[in-house]
N, C-alpha and C positions, 0 to 999 in steps of 0.2 A: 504494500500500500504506500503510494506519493503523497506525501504531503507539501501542500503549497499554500505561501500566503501572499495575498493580495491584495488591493484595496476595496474595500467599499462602494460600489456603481450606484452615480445616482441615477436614480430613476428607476434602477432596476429592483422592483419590489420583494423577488424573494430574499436577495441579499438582506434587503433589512428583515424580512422576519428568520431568516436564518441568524443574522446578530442575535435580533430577540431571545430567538426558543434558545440558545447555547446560556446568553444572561439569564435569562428566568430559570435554565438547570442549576446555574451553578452559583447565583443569589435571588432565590426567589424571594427574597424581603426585600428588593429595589427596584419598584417601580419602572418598568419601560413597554414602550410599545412603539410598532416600525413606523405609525403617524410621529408621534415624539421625537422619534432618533432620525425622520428625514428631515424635520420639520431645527433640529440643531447642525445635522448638516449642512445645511442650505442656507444656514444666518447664526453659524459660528464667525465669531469676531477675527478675522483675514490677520491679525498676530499670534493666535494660537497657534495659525499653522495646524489646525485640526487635524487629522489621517483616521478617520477608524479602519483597522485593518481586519481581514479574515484569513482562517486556516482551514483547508480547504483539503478532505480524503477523496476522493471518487467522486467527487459532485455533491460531496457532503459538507457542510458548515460543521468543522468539531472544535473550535476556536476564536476568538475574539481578542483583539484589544483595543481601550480608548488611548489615543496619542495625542498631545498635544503642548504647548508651551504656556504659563503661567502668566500669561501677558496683562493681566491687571495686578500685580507686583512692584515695589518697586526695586527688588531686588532682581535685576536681570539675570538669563540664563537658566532659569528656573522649568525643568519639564517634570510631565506626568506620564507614566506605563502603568496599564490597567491590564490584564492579560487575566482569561478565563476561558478555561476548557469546559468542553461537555463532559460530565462527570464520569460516563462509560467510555471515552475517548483518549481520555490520559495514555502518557508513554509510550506516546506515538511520535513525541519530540516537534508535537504541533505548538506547545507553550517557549519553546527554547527558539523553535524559527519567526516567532511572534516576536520577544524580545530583542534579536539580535536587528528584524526590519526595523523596529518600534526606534531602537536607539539608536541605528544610522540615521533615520530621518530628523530624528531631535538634536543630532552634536548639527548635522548639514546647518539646522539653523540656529545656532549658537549656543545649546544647552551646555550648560557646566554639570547642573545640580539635577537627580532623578530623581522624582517620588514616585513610589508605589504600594499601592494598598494590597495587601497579602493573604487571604482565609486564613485564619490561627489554626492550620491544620499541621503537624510535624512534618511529612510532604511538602505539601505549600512552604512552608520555611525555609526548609533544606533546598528548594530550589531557587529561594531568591538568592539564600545564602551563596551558591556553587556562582550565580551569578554576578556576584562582586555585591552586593545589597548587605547594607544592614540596620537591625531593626531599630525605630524611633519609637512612635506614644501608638497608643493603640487606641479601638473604640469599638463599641460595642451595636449592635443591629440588635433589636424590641420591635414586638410581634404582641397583638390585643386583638382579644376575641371580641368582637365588637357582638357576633352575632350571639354567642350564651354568656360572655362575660356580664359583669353588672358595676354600671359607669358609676362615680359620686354623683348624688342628685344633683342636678343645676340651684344656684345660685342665685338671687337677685345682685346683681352690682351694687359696690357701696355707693356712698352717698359723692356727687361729682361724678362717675364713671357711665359710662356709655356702652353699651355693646351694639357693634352693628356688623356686616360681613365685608369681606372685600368687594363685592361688586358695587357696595354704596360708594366707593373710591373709582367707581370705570372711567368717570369723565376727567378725572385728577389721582391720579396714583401715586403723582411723587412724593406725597405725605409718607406711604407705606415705604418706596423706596429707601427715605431719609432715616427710616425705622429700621429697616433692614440692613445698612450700611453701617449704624452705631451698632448693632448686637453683632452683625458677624466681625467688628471690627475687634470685641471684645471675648468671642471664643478662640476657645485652646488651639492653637493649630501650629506646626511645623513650617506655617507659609505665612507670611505677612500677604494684608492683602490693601490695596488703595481702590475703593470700592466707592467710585467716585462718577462714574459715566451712567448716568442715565438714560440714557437711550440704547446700552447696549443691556442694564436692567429690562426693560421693558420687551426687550428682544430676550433674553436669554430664561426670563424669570414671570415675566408678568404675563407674556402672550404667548408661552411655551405651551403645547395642546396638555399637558397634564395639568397644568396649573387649573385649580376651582376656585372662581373668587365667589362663589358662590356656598362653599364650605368653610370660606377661609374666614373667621372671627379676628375684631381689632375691638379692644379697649380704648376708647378717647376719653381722652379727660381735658376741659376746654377745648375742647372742638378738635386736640391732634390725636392722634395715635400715641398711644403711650405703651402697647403690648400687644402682641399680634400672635397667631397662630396660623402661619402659611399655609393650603392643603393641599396634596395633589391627589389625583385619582387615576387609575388605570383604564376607565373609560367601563369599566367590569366587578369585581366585589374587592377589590381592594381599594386602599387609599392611605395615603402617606403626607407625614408632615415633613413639609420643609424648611423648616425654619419655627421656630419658637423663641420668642423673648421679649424682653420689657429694657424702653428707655433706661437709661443712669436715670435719671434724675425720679423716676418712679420704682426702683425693682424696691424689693421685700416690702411688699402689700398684697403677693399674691394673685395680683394681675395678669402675669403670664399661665399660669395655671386656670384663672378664672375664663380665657380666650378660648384656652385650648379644652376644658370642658362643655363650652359652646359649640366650640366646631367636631369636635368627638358624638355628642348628641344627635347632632343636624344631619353627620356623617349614616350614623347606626341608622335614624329615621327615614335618610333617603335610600336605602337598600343594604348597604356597602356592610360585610362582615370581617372583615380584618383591618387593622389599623399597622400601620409601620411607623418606626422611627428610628432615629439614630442618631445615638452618645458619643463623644470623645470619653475614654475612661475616664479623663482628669476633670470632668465637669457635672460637680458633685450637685447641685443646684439642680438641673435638668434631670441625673439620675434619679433626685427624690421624688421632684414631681411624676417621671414619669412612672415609678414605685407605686406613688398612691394613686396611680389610675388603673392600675393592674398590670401596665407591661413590662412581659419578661425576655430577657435576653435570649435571641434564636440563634445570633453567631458574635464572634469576632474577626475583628479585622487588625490586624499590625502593619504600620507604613513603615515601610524599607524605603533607605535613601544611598543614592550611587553618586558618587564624584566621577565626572568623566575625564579624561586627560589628567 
């Protein structure tokens, strides 16, 4: 059996549900679907230098990976390898021919520094390990039964506070943006990020086909966003947050929690029976709430990082 990797054709639709079905075997707690992943093709930001690439047996998709450069950083040189085999497909040396394209097309455009997110599997390790990788902070994927679980009841908002959903933001969303930008600025992460461009927000986050702004719950207090719970859906029975947090100048009052109970209820009511989400292990805060909602850790992940030259 030949194994070959290639890139990604747009337009060409099995391609992307051949990506899909390999990610959904091998993280079915992350949301995607081939509308999604053509739809970030087509209006990824032209400095990422994006590639999705495939690994490819007989006409078979048994490999994946995302590739691309960290271009809202302001540390240059900075890339990403994402590499995920079909789970009966392994040691066919389709995740080593992934890596070796992934990191020629990333030094081509200036990378130094590689990150990659790894399954905390002893396998998966030892193979980023043999690859010159090694491991930084890790984080955790949480999985909610939405459909027999039993949510904390809802909540009245205190006194000042507002609940409403993101589509009340459709005609003005850079409220939420400005919200989004202060909380990712302040999670745990290996990467600095300058989270500053609006309009490629709006492209990559706002009008992305998973995004719900109609699941998605925001906390206002005097008329801004002060805590949000971003949602996305799989267009099917699942549905995943993307984001969760509260303003500086509002957190410990319980406002991000009180968002993300909103948008957890609305989710259960409109069909949807699984909930997704996903912790950096070092962000104790988000752990607890999502504790008290019931969800439990489905996997790990550890990010491996490569110096190149």
């Amino acid at each position: 059996m030949t194994v070959i990797v290639r890139d990604l054709r747009p337009g060409v639709r099995a391609d992307f549900e051949g990506f899909v079905r390999v990610r959904d075997l091998a993280m079915p707690f992350v949301l995607s679907t081939p509308d999604g992943l053509a739809y970030d093709v087509a209006r990824m930001h032209p400095d990422a230098h994006y590639r999705p690439l495939l690994a490819e047996a007989d006409g078979e998709v048994i490999g994946t990976a995302q590739v691309g450069l960290v271009y809202d950083s302001p540390e240059p040189g900075q890339g990403y390898v994402n590499v995920y085999v079909h789970p009966e497909r392994t040691r066919r040396g389709a995740g080593a021919l992934l890596v070796r394209a992934a990191e020629e097309h990333l030094a081509a455009h200036g990378a130094t520094k590689l990150f990659a997110w790894v399954l905390d599997e002893p396998g998966n390790r030892a193979f980023a390990e043999r690859h010159g990788y090694r491991a930084s902070r890790s984080a955790h994927f949480l999985r909610l039964d939405l459909a027999n679980g039993t949510l904390p009841p809802l909540q009245d908002p205190p006194p000042g506070v507002e609940l409403r959903t993101g589509a009340d933001f459709a005609d003005d969303p850079r409220p939420l943006f400005e919200l989004d930008s202060e909380t990712l600025a302040d999670e745990p992460s290996d990467v600095d990020y300058e989270f500053t461009d609006y309009e490629a927000w709006l492209r990559e986050t706002w009008h992305q086909p998973l995004m719900s702004p109609e699941l998605t719950s925001v906390a206002v207090v005097d008329g801004r966003p002060a805590a949000f719970s971003l949602a996305r859906t799989d267009g099917g029975t699942r549905y995943g947050t993307a984001m969760t947090g509260t303003a500086r100048a509002h957190r410990g009052k319980g406002l991000a929690k009180l968002a993300k109970n909103d948008s957890l209820h609305r989710a259960r009511a409109a069909g949807f029976t699984q909930a997704f989400t996903g912790n950096d292990a070092g962000n104790g805060p988000m752990i607890a709430i999502n504790k008290w909602f019931g969800y439990e850790i489905c996997a790990t992940e550890v990010r491996y990082v490569r110096e190149l030259g």
